[in-house]
Each structure stands twice: as C-alpha cells, then as structure tokens.
C-alpha positions in Angstrom: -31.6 163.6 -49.8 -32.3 160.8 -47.3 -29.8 160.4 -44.5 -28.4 157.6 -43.0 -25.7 156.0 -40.7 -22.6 154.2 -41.7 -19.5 152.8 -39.2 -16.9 155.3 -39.5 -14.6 152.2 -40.0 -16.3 151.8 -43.7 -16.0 155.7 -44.8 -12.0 155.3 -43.8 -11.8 156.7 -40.6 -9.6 154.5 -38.1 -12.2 153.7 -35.5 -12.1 150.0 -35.6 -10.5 147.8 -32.5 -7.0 147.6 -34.4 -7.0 151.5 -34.9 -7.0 151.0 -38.6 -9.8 151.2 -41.2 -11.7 149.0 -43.1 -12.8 151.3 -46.1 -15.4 149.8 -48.5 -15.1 151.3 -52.2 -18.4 149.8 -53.1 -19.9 151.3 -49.7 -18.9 154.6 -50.3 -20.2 154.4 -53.8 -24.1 154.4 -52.5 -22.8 156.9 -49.8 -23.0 159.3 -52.3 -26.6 159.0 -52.9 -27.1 159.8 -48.9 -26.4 162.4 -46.5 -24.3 160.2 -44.0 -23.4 160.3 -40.5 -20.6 158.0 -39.7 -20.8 156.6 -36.3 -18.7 154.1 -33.9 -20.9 152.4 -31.4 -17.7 151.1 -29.6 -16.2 154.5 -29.5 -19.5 156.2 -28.5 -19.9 153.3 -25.9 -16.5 154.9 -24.3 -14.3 151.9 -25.5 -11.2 154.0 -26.7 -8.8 152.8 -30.0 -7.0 150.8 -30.4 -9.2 148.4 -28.3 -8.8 144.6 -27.2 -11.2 142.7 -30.0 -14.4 141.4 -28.2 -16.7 138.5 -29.0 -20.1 138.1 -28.1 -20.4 135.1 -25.8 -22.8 132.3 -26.5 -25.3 134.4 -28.3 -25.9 137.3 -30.5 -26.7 140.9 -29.9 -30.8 140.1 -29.8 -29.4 137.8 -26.6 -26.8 140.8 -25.2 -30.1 142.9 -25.3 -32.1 140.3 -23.4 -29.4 140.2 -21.1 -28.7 136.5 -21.3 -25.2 137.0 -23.5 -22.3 138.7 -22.7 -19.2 140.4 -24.9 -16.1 139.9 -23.3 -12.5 141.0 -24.9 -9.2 138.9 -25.5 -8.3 139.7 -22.1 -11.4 138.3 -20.6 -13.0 141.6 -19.6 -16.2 142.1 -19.8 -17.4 145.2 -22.3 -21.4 144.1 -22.6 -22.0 147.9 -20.9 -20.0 149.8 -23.0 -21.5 148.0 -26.1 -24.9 148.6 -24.9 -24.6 152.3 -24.1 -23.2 152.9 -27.4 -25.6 150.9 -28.9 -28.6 153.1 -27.4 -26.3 156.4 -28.1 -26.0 155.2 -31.8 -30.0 154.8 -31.9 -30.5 158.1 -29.9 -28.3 159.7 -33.1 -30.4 157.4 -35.8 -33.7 159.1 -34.1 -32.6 162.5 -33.7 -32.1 162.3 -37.1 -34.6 160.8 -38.6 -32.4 157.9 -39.7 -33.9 154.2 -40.9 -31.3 153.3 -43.0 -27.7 151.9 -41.7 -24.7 150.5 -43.2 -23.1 148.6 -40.9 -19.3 146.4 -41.4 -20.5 142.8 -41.2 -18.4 140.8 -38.6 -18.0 143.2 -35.6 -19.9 142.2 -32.5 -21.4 146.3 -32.3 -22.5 146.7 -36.2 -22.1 143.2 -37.6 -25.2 141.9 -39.2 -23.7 138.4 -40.3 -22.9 135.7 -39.9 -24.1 136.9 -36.3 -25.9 140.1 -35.5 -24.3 142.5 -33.2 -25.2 144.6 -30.4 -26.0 147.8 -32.2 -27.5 146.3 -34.8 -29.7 144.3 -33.2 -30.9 147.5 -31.4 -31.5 149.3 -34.7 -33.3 146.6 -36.4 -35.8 145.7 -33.7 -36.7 149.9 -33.7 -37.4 149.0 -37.7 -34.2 150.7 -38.8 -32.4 148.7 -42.1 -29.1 147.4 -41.8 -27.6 146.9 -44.5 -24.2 145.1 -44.3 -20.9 145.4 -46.1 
C-alpha cells in the first residue's frame, strides 16, 4: 500500500491555528486506500496551538522559499522561520518515507495549495511530491 502525507487538521486532529479541526469526510475516504502519516508543518515548525493566524505577505510560498516574502501573524510577528523549518522537517518525513503523494487543507499559508500555494507545499512540489488539495 502506497503511503502518503496528510495535515493532521483534515484526519480530525486539532492542529490547526484555532486549536480545532477541519476534518474532511471525502479526504478521509481515499485515506483509506493509503498508509497515512498525518503531519503539521506549523506545529513541527515549533509554532504551538492554538496559534495567531498568519498570512503570507506579498507573495506565495515559491517567494517565502526564495526569500523575497515573508509570513507574518495577526499580531505583526514574523513566523517565515518557523514555517520554513517545518516546511523542510515535513519534507525530511516525506523522504524518509518514501512519500510523493500529499494531501494538503487548501487555504493555510504552510499546506494550502490554492488559491495561493503555501510554504510547505511549495517545498514538496518543487522536490516532485503531489499535492493534492482538499
């Protein structure tokens, strides 16, 4: 059975910046076909939860990556290193285990794939890993 990664926030588990969930029915339904390995790129990045929500700043994650774009929180403070280290820990956990498939909660500035790619998945997809968002 192929693995893959999912954000935690998707299987149920309360990892995202509210401390709540966002649990997808219709995610968890091709879950089954996978083995899966939840993961939260914020959390790994050492942001704790509940968190301030963050934005990416006049770019995407491709630009955060490039170093030209920032992601700052609703306080102003600026979280780009903790959303890139958990963006390379997230890919050092996709390569350990062999991983090119991801699904990722659209929207977040870590795993959102649209309307505006995030950080993590920026990282994944330039490394030729899938996203595929929900």
């Amino acid at each position: 059975m192929e693995k893959c990664l999912v954000s935690a926030c998707l299987t149920g588990l309360c990892t995202r910046y509210d401390g709540q969930s966002k649990t997808h029915t219709g995610c968890l339904q091709l879950l089954a076909k996978y083995h899966w390995v939840p993961v939260c790129p914020e959390q790994l990045g050492g942001l704790s939860t509940p968190r301030p929500p963050a934005n990416l700043i006049n770019g995407d994650g491709h630009d955060v990556l490039a170093g030209i774009c920032r992601v700052v929180d609703q306080h102003r403070v600026d979280r780009t290193d903790a959303f890139l280290r958990g963006a390379f820990m997230t890919l050092a956990i996709a390569q350990a285990q062999g991983i090119r498939l991801c699904f990722f909660k659209s929207g977040s500035p870590s795993c959102g794939y649209a309307p505006v790619i995030g950080v993590t998945a920026a990282l994944l997809q330039s490394r030729g890993i899938q996203i595929i968002p929900f």
